[in-house]
C-alpha positions as a Markdown table, in Angstrom:
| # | Residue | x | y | z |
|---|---|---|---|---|
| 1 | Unk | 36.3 | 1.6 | -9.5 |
| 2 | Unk | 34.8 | 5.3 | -9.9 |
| 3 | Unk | 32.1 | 6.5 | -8.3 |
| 4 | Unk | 29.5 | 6.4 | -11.2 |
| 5 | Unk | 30.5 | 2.8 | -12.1 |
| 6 | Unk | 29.6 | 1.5 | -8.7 |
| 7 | Unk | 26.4 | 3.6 | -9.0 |
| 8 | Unk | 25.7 | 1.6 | -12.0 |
| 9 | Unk | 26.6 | -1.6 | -10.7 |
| 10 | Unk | 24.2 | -1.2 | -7.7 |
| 11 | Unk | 21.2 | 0.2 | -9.6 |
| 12 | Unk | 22.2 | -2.8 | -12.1 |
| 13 | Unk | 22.4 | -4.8 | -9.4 |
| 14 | Unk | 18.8 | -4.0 | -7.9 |
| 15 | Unk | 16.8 | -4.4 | -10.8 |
| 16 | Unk | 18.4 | -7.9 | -11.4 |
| 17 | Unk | 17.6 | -9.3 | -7.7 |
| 18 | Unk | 14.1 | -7.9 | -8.1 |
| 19 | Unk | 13.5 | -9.8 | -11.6 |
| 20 | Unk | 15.1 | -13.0 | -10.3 |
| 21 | Unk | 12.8 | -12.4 | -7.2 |
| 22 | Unk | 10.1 | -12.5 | -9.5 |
| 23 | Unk | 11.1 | -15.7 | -10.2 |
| 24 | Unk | 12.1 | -17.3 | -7.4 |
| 25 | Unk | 8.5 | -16.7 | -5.9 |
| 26 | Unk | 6.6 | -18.1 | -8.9 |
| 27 | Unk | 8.3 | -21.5 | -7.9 |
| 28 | Unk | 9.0 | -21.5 | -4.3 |
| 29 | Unk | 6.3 | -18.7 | -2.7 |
| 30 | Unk | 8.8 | -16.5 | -0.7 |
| 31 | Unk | 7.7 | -12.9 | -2.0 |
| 32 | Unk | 10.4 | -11.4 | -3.8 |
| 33 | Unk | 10.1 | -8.2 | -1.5 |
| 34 | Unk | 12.4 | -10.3 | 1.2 |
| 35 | Unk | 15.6 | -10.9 | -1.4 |
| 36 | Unk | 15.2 | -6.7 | -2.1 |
| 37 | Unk | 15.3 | -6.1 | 1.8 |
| 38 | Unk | 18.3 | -8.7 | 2.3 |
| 39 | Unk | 20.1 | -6.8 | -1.3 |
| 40 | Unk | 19.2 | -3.8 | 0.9 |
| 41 | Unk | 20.6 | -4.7 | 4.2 |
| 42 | Unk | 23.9 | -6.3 | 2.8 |
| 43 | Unk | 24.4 | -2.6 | 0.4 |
| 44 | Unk | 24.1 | -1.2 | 4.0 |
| 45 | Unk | 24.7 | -2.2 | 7.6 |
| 46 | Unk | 26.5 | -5.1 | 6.3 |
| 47 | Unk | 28.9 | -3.3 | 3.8 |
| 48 | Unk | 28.6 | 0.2 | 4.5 |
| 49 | Unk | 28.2 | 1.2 | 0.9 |
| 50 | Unk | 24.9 | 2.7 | 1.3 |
| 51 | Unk | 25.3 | 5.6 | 3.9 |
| 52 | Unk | 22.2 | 5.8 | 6.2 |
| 53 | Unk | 22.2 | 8.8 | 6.7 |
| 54 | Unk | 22.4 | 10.0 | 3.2 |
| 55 | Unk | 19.2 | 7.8 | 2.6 |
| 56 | Unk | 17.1 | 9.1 | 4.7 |
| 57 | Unk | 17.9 | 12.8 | 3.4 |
| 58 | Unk | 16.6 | 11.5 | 0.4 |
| 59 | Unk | 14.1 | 9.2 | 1.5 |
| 60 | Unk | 11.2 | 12.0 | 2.0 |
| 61 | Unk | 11.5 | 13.0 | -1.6 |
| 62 | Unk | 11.5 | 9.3 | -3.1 |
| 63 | Unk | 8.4 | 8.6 | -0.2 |
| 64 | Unk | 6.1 | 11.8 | -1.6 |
| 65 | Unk | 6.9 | 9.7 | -5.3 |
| 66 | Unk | 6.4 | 6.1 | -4.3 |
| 67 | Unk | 3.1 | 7.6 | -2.3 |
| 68 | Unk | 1.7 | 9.1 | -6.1 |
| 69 | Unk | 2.6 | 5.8 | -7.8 |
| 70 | Unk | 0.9 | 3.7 | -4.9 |
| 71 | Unk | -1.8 | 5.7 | -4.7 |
| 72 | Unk | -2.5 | 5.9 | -8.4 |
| 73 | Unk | -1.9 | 1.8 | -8.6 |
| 74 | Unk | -4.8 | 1.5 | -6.2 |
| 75 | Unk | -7.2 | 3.6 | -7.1 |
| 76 | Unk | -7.1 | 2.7 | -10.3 |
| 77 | Unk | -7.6 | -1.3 | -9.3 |
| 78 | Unk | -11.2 | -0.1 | -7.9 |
| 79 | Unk | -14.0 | -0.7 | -10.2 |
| 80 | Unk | -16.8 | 1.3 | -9.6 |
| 81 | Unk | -19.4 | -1.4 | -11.3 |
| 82 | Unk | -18.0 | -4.7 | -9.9 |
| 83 | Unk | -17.2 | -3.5 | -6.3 |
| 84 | Unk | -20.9 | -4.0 | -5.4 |
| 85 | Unk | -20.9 | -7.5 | -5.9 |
| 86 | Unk | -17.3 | -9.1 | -5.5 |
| 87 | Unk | -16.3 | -6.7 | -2.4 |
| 88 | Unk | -18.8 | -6.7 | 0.8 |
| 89 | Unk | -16.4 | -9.1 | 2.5 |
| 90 | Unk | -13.4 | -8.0 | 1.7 |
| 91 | Unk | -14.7 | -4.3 | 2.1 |
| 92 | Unk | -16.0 | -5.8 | 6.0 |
| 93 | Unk | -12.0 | -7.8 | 6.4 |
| 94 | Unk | -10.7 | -4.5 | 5.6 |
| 95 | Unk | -12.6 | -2.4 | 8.0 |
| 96 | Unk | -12.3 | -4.3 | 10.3 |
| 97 | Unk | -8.8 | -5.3 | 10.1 |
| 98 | Unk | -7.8 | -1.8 | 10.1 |
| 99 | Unk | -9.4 | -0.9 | 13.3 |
| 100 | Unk | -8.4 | -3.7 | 15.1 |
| 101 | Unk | -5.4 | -3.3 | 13.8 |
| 102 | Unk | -4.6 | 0.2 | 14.1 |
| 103 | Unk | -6.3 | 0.3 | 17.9 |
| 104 | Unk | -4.0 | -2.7 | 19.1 |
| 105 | Unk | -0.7 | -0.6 | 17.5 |
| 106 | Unk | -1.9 | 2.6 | 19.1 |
| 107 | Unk | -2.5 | 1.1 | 22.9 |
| 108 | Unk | 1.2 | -1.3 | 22.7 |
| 109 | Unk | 2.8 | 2.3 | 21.5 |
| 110 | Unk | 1.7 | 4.0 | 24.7 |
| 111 | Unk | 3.0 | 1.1 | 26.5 |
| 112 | Unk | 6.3 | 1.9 | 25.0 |
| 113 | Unk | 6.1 | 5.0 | 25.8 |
| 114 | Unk | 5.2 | 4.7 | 29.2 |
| 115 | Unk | 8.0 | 2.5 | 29.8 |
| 116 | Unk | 10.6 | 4.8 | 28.3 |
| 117 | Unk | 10.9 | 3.1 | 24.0 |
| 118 | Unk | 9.2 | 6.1 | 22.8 |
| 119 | Unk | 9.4 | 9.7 | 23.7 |
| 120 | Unk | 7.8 | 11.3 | 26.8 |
| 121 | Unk | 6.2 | 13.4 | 24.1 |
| 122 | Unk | 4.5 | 10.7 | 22.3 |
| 123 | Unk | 0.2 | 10.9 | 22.6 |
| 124 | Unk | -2.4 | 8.6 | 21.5 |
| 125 | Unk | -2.9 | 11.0 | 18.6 |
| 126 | Unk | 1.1 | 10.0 | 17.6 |
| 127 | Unk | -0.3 | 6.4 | 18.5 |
| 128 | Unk | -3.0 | 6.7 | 16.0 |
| 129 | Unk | -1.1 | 7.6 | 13.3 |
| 130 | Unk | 1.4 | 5.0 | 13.9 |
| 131 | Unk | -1.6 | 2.3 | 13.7 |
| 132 | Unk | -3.4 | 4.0 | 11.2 |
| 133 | Unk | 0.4 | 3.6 | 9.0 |
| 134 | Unk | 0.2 | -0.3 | 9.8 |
| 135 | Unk | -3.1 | -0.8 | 9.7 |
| 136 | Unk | -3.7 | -2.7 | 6.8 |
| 137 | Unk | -2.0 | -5.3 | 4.6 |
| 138 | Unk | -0.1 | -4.6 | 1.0 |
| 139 | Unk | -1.2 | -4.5 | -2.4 |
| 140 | Unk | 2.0 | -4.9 | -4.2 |
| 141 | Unk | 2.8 | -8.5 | -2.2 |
| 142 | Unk | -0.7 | -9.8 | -1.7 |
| 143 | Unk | -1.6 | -9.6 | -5.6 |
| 144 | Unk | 1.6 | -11.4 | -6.7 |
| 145 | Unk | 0.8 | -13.9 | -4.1 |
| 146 | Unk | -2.6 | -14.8 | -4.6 |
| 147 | Unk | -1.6 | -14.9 | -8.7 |
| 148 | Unk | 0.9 | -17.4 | -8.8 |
| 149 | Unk | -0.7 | -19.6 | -5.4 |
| 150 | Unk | -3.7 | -22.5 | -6.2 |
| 151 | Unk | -5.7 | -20.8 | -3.6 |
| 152 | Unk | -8.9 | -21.2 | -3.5 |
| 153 | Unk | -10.6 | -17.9 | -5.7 |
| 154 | Unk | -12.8 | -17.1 | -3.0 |
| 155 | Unk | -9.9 | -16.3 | -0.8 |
| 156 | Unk | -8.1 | -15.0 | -3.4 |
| 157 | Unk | -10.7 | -12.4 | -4.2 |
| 158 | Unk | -11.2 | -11.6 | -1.1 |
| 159 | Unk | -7.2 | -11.1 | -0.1 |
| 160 | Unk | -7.1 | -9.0 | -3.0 |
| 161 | Unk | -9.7 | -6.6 | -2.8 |
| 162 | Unk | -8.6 | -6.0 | 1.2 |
| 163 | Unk | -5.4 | -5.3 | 0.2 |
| 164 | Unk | -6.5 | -3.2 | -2.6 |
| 165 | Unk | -8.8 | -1.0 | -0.2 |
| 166 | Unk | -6.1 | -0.8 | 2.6 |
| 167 | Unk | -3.2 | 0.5 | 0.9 |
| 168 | Unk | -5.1 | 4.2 | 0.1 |
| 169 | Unk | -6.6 | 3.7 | 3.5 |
| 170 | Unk | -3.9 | 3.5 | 5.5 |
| 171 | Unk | -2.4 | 7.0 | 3.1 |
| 172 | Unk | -5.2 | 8.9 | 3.3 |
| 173 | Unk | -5.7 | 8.3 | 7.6 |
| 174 | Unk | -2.1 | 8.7 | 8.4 |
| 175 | Unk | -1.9 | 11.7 | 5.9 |
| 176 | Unk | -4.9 | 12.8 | 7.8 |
| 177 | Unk | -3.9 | 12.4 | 11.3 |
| 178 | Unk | -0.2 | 14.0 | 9.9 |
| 179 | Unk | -2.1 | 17.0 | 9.2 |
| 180 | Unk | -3.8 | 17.0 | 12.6 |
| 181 | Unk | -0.5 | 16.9 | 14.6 |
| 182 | Unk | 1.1 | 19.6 | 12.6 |
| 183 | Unk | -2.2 | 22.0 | 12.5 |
| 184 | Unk | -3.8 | 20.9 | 16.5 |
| 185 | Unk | -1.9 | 18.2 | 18.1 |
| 186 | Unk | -3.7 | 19.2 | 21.0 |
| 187 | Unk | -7.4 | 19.6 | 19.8 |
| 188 | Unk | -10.3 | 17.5 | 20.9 |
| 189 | Unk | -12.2 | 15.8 | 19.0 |
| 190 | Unk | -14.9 | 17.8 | 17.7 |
| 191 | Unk | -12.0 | 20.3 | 16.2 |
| 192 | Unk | -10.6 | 17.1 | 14.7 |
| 193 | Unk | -13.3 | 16.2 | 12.9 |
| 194 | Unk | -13.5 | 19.8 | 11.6 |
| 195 | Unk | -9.7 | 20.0 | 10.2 |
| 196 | Unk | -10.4 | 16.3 | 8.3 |
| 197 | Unk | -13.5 | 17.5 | 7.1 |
| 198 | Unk | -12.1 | 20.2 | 5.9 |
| 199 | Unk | -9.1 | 18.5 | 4.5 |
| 200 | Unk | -10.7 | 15.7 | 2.9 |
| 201 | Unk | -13.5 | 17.8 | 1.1 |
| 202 | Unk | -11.3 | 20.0 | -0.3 |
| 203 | Unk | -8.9 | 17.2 | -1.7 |
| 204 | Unk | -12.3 | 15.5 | -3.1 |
| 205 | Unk | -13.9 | 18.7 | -4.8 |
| 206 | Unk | -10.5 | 18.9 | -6.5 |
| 207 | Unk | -9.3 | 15.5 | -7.5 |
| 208 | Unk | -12.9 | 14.7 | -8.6 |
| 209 | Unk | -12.8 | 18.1 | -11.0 |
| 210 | Unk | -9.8 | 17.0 | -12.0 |
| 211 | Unk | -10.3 | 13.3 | -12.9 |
| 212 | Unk | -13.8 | 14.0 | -14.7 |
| 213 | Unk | -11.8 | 16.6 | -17.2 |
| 214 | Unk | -8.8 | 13.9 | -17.3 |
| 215 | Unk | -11.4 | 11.8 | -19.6 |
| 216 | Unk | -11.6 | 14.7 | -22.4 |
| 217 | Unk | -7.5 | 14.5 | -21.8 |
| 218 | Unk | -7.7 | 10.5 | -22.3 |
| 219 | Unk | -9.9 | 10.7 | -24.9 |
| 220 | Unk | -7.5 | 12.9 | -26.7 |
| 221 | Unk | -4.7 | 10.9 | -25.8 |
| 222 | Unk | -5.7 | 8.0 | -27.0 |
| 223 | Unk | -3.3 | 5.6 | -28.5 |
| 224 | Unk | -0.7 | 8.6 | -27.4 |
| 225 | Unk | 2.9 | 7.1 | -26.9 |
| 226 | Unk | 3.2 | 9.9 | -24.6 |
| 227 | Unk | -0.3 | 9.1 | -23.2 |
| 228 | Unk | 1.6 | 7.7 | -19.3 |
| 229 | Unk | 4.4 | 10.9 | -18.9 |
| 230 | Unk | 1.3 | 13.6 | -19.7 |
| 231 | Unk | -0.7 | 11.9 | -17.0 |
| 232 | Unk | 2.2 | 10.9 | -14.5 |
| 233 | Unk | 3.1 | 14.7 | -14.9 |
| 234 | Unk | -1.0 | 15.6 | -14.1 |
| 235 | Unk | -0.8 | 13.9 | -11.0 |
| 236 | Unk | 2.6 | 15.5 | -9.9 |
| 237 | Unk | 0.7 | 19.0 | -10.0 |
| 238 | Unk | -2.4 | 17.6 | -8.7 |
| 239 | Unk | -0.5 | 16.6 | -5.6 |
| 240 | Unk | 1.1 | 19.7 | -5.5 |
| 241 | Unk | -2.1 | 21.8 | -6.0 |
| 242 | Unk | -3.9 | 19.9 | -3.3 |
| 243 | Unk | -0.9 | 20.1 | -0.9 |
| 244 | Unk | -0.6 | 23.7 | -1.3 |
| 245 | Unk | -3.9 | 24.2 | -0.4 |
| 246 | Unk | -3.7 | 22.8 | 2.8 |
| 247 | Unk | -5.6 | 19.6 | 2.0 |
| 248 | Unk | -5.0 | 15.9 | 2.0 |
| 249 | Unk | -3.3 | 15.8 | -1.6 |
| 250 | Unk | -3.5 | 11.8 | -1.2 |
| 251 | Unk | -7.2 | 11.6 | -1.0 |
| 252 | Unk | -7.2 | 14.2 | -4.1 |
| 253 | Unk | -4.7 | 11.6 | -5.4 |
| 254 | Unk | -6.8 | 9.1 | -5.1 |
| 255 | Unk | -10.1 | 10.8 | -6.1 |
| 256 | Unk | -8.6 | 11.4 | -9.3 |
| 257 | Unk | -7.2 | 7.8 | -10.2 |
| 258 | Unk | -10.8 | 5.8 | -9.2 |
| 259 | Unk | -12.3 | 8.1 | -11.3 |
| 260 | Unk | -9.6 | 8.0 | -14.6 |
| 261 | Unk | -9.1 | 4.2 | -13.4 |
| 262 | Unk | -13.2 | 3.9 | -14.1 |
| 263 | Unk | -12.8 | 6.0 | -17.4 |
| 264 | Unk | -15.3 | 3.8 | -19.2 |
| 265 | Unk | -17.5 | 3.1 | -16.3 |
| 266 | Unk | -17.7 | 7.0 | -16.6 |
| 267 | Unk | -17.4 | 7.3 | -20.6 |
| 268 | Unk | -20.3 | 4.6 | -21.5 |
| 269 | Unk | -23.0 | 6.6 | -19.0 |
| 270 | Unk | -21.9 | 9.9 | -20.5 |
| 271 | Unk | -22.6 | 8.9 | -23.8 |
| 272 | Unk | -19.2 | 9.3 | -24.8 |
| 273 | Unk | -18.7 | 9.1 | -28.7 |
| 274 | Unk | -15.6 | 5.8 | -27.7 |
| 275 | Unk | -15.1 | 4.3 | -25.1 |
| 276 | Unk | -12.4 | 6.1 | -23.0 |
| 277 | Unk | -10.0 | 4.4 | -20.9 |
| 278 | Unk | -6.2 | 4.5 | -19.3 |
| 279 | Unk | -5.4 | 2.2 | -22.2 |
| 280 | Unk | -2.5 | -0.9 | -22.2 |
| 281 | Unk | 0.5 | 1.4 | -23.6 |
| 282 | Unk | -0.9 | 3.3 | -19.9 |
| 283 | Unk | -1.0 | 0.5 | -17.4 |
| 284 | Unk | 2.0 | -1.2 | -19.4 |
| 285 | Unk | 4.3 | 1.8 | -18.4 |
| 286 | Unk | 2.5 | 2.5 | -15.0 |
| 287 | Unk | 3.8 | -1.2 | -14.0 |
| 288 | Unk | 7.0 | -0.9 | -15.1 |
| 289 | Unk | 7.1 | 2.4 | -12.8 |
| 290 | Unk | 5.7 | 0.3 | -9.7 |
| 291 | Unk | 8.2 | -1.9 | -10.5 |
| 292 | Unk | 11.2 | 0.2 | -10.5 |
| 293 | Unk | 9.6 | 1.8 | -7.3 |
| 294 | Unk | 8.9 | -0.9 | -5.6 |
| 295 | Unk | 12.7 | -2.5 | -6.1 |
| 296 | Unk | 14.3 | 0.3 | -4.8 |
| 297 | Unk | 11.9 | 1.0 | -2.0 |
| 298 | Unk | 12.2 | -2.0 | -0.8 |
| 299 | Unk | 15.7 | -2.2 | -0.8 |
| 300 | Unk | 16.0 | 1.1 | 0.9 |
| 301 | Unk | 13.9 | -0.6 | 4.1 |
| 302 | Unk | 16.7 | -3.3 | 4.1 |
| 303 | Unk | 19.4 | -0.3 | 4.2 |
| 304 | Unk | 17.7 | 1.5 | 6.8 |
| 305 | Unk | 17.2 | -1.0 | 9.5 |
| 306 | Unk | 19.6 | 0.2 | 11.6 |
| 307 | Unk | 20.1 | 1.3 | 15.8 |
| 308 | Unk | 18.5 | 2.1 | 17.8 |
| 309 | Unk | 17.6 | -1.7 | 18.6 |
| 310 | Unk | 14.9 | -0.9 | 21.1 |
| 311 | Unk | 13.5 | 0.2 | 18.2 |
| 312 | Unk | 14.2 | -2.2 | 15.8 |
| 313 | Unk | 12.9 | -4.5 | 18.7 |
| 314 | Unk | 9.5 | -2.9 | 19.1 |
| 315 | Unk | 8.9 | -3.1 | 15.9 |
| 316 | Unk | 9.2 | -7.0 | 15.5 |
| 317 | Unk | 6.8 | -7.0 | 18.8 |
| 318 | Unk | 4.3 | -4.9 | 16.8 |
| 319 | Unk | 4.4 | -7.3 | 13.6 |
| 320 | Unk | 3.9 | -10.0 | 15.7 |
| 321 | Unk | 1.2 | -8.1 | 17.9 |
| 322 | Unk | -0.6 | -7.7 | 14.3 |
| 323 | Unk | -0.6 | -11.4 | 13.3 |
| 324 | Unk | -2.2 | -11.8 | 16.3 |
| 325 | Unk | -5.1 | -9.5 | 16.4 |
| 326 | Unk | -5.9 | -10.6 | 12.5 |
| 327 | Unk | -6.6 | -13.7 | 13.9 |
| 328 | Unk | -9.7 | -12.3 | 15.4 |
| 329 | Unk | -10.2 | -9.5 | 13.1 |
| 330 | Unk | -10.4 | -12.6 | 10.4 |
| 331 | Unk | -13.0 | -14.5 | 12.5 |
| 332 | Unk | -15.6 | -11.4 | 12.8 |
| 333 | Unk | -15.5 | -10.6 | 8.9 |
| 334 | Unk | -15.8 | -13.7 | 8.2 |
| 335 | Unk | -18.9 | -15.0 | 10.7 |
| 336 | Unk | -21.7 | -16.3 | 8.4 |
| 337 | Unk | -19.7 | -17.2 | 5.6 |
| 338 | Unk | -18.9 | -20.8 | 4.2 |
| 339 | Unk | -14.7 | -20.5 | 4.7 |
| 340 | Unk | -13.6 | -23.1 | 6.8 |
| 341 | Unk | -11.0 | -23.1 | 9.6 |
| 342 | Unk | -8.0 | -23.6 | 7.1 |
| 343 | Unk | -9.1 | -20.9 | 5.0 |
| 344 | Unk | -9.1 | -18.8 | 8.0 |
| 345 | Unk | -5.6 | -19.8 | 8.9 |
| 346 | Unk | -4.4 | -18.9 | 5.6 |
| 347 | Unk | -6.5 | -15.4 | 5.8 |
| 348 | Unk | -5.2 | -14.6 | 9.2 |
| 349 | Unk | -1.5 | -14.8 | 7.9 |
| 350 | Unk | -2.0 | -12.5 | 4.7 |
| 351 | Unk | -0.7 | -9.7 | 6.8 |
| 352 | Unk | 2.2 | -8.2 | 5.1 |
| 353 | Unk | 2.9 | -4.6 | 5.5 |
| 354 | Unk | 5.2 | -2.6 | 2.4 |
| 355 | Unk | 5.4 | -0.2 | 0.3 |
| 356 | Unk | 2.3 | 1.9 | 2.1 |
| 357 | Unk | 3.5 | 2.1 | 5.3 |
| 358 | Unk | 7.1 | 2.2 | 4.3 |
| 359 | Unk | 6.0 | 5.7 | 2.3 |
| 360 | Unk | 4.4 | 7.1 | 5.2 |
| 361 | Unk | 7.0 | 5.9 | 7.6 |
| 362 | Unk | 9.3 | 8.7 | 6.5 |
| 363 | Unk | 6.4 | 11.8 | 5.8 |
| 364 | Unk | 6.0 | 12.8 | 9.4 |
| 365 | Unk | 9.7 | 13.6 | 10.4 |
| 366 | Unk | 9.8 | 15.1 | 7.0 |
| 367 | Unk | 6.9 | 17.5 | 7.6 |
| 368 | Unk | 8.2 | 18.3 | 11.1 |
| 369 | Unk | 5.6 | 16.0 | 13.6 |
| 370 | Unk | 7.2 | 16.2 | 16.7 |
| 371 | Unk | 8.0 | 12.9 | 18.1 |
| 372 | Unk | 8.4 | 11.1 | 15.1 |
| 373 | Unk | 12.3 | 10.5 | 14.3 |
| 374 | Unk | 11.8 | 6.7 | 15.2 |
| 375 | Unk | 9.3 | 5.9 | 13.5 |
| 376 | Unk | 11.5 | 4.7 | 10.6 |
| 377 | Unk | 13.5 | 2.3 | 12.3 |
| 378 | Unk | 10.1 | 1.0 | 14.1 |
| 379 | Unk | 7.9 | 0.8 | 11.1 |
| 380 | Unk | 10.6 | -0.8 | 8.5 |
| 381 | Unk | 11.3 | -3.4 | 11.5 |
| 382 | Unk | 7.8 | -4.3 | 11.5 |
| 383 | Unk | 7.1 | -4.6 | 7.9 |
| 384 | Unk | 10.2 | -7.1 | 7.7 |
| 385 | Unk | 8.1 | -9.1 | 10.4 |
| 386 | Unk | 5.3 | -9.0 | 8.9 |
| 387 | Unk | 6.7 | -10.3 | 5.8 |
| 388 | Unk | 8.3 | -12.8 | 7.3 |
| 389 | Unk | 5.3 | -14.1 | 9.2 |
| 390 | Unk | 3.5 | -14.1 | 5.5 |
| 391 | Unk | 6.5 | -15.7 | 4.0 |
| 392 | Unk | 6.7 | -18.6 | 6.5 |
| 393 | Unk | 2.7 | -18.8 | 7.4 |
| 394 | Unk | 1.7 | -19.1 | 3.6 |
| 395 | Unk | 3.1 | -22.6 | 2.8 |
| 396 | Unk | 2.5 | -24.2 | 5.7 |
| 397 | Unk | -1.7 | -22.6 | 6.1 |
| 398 | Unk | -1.7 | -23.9 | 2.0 |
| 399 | Unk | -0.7 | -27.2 | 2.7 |
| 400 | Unk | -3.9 | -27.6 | 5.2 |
| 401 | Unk | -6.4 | -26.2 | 2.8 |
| 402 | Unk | -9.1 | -29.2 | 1.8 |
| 403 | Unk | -8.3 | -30.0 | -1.9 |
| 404 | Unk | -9.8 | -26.8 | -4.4 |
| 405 | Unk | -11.2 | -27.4 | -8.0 |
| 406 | Unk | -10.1 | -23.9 | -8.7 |
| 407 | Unk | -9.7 | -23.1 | -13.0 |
| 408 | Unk | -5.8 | -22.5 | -12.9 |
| 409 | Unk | -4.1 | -18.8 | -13.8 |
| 410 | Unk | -4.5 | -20.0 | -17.3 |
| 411 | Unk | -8.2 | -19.9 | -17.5 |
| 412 | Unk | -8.4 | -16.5 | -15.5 |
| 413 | Unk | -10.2 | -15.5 | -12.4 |
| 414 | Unk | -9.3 | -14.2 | -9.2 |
| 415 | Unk | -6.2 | -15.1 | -9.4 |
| 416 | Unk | -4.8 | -13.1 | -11.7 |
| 417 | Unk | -6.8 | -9.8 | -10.3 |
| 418 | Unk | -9.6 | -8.7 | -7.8 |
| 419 | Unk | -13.1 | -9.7 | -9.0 |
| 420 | Unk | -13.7 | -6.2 | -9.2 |
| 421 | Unk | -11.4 | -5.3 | -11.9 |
| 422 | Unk | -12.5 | -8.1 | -13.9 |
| 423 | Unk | -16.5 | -7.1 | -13.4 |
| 424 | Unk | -15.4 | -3.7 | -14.8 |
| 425 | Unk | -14.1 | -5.5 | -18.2 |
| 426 | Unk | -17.5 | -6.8 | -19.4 |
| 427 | Unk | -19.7 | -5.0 | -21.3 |
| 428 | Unk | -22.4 | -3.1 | -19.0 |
| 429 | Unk | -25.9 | -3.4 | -20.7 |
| 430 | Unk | -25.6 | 0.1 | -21.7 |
């Protein structure tokens, strides 16, 4: 067999285990994420067809993609009008969970280093950016989840909109801190703050210019079969505009998409002759996109967990060190509400890390951050933990939660999407 027909077969081969994934977790729960990382793993350190290193020459510029379509996918999930009243706890869960989070990552990693896992060059700046990267749990397998489980909606709304809020949170901090290390990796803090102020006011300025003249493009592209390329291609050069001018192109990134995702928040106060918005032809292509991403993402994780073990090693330690620190980051967002002690079980193992911090695992090496060659190996590790922990933890929490009158997928609701997606789709009183 040729070269090309074994290409074929593979790329074939992914998009088949990621549909029958699809499946398989509708009926049995698993997230369909763990049969892409085991396709992934058996392509590579099992069967050597995938060559590690050629992967991760290539991974940077697949990363910098998957980071646009993430980035877009989430910004566009936050409703400006529903926010307000479906999100205070999960905004609080998310907060919180990330500092927690991201503080416990930072302090194990000097531990490593002090003990010789990571390099003698390794700071609590490097730290920061490692727990700012794993600091918060995943969109693209928390949604799925909470969709096709009988959860109770009030955890499900809440689950969603955390993981909605952390996947750009976790971008826009590690691209931050990236920017830090490569610009002042030994500032203080004062000329810290000063670089991320400057960085993320720029990126602001400029993806909020750009998304408010994206509506006049949507409203001209309206009903458009070309309507997803044009704007796929607009955030290509937006990235690339922000970038070049030295700021944090994912918070322009995401600027832009809340702001084109909220089109006819936007369109109905502007007295807008329709009603602009992204449209379904839009978000019917823009899931198909995140779908193909997020296949062969995934199974480039699988391919790439590879030696060093220590590594590999620490990074199972720090999924496991994040399950347990969720458990009180869970109880503090949660003090004064009416969830029970099984609903906090099942809340304190929706942890899975992905596509987000698989992304940003390869951007520091690739910009030249000194220190950060492992961080690959460590971070993939740990997302494969974390999953795992989800994948196991899920059921068995489920099976304890006191019997839910919950309406079923079938008659909408959380289930299907955050409550603040679904506030944005009534009609406003305008």
């Amino acid at each position: 067999m040729n070269d090309v027909s074994l290409v074929l077969l593979v790329i074939a081969g992914i998009f088949l285990v990621g549909s029958a994934g699809e499946i398989v977790f509708a009926r049995t729960h698993i997230p369909d994420v763990v049969w892409l990382i085991v396709c992934g793993w058996a392509l590579g350190p099992a069967s050597g067809l995938l060559n590690s290193q050629v992967l991760l020459r290539i991974a940077p510029y697949f990363a910098t993609f998957a980071l646009v379509i993430i980035l877009f996918n989430g910004g566009t999930s936050l409703k400006l009008d529903g926010v307000a009243k479906a999100a205070p706890r999960a905004a609080v869960l998310a907060v919180v969970g990330f500092c927690i989070s991201a503080a416990a990552v930072a302090a194990l990693s000097m531990v490593a280093q002090a003990v010789g896992v990571l390099p003698a060059g390794w700071t609590w700046l490097h730290g920061a950016l490692l727990g700012s990267i794993l600091g918060g749990s995943s969109a693209i397998i928390i949604l799925p989840a909470m969709s096709t489980s009988k959860t109770d909606e009030r955890i499900a709304d809440v689950l969603n909109l955390e993981s909605t809020f952390t996947d750009p949170l976790c971008v826009v901090t590690a691209s931050a801190l990236v920017t830090v290390l490569l610009r002042s990796p030994s500032a203080g803090g004062a000329a810290t703050l000063v670089v991320l102020a400057k960085s993320f006011g720029i990126a602001i300025l400029v993806g909020a210019c750009a998304g408010l003249l994206w509506l006049l493009v949507l409203n001209l592209l309206r009903d458009h079969e070309h309507a997803y390329p044009i704007t796929l291609a607009g955030l290509l050069l937006l990235y690339v505009l922000i970038d070049e001018l030295g700021a944090s192109a994912a918070m322009g990134v995401l600027t832009f998409a809340v702001i084109v995702g909220n089109a006819r928040f936007f369109s109905r106060r502007w007295r807008f002759l329709h009603d602009v918005d992204l449209g379904e032809g839009v978000r019917g292509f823009h899931a198909q996109m995140a779908f193909i991403v997020k296949s062969f993402f995934f199974v480039l994780i699988g391919a790439l967990l590879t030696p060093p073990w220590p590594l590999v090693a620490f990074g199972v330690l720090l999924g496991l060190l994040l399950w347990v620190v969720r458990i009180p980051a869970v109880r503090l967002s949660t003090l004064g509400s009416r969830f029970k002690r099984p609903e906090r079980a099942l809340m304190s193992v929706a942890l899975p890390r992905g596509m987000a911090a698989g992304v940003m695992a390869t951007i520091p090496a690739a910009e030249g951050v000194a220190h950060t060659r492992g961080l690959v190996t460590i971070i993939f590790a740990c997302i494969v933990t974390t999953i795992a922990v989800f994948a196991v933890g899920m059921p068995i929490a489920a099976r304890r939660l006191p019997h839910s009158d919950a309406p079923s997928d079938a008659q909408g609701g959380a289930h299907g999407a955050p409550a603040a997606v679904e506030a944005n789709e009534r009609p406003s009183g305008d």
